[in-house]
C-alpha positions in Angstrom: -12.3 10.8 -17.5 -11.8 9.7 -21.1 -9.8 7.0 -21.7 -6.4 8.6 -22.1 -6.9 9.9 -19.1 -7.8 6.7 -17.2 -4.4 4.8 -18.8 -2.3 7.7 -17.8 -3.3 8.0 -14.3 -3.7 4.3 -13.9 0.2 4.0 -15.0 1.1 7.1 -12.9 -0.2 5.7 -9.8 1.5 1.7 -10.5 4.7 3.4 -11.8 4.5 5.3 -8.1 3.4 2.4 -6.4 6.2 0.5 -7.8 9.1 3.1 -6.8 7.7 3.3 -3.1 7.8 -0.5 -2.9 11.6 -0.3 -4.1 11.7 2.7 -1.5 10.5 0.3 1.0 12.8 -2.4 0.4 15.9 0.1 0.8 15.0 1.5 3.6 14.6 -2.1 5.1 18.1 -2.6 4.0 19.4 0.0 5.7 17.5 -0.9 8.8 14.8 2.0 8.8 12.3 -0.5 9.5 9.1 1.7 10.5 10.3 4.0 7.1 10.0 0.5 5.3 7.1 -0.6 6.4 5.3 3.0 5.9 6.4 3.2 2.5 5.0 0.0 1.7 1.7 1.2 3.3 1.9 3.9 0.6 2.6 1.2 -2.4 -0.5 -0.3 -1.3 -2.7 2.7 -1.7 -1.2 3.6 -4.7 -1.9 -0.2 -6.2 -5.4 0.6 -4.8 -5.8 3.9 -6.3 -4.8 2.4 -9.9 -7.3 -0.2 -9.5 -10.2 2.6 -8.0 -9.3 4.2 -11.4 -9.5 1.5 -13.4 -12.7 0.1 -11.9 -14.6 3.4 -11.6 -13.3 5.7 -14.9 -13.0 8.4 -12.0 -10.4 10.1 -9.6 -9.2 8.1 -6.5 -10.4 9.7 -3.5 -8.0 11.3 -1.2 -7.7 9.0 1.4 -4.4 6.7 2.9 -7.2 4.4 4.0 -6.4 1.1 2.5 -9.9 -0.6 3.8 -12.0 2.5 2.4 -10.2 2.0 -1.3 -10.9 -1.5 -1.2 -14.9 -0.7 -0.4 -15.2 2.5 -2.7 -13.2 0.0 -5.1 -15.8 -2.4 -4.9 -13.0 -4.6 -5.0 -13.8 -8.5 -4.8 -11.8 -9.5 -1.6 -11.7 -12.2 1.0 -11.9 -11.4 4.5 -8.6 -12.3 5.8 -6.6 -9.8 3.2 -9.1 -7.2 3.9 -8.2 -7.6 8.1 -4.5 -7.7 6.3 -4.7 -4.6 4.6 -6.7 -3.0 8.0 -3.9 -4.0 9.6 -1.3 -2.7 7.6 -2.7 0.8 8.5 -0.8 0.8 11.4 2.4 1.2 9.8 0.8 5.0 8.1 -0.1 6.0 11.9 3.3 4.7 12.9 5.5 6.0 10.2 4.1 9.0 9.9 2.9 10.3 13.9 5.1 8.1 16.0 4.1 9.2 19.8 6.9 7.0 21.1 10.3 6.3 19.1 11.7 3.9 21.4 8.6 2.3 21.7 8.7 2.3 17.5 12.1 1.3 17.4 11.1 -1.8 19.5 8.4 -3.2 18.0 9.5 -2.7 14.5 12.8 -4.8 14.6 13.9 -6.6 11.7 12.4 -9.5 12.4 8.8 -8.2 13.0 9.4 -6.0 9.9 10.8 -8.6 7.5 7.8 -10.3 8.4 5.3 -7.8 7.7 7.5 -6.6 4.3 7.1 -10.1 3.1 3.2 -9.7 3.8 3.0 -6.1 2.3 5.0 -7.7 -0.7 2.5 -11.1 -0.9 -0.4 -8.4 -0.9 1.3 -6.1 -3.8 1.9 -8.8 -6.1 -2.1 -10.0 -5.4 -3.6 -6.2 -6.1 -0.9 -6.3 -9.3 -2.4 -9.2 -10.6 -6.0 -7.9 -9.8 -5.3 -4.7 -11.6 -3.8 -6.7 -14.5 -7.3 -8.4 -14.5 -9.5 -5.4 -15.0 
């Protein structure tokens, strides 16, 4: 990739990033919890497929792994938001091949969603600022 090419589809995939975060927080609003937390899922890939880009001059590979972005990244990260982000890969399974809606609909209440928003949020701001940094 030249470097056009790199700025546009750096901004393509932070400009998506940044509507499926707003996605999330409506959804959340309208008390779609698992929706919310899936699409914030997908805000963090995107945020890690700008920074893949960025780093690597190359495609992001097609993958809604957040832990494998991060490693084919070669992304500078401390353990704890890398368990984070393994973590959030739940709410992809979840939100997108729910085996049990009431089961679902339990566990993601608003409380345990605001919760984990508020994480997904703390960890989109961080992978901003890292992609900033590049």
């Amino acid at each position: 990739m030249d470097n056009e090419q790199i700025k546009k589809t750096v901004n393509y995939w932070l400009t998506s990033a940044e509507y499926d975060f707003e996605v999330a927080k409506s959804l959340f609003k309208k008390k779609k919890y698992h929706y919310a937390l899936f699409f914030g899922h997908l805000a963090l890939e995107k945020i890690l497929k700008a920074i893949f880009v960025k780093k690597k001059s190359s495609h992001a590979p097609i993958t809604h792994s957040l832990p494998y972005l991060v490693d084919k990244a070669e992304l500078e990260i401390d353990t704890l938001r890398l368990e984070k982000l393994a973590e959030f890969m739940e709410f992809y399974i979840e939100g997108r091949y729910p085996r049990d809606m009431e089961a679902v609909f339990r566990k993601y209440d608003k409380s345990f969603s605001k919760e984990k928003l508020k994480e997904v949020k703390e960890m989109f701001e961080w992978l901003k600022e890292k992609l900033k940094r590049l």
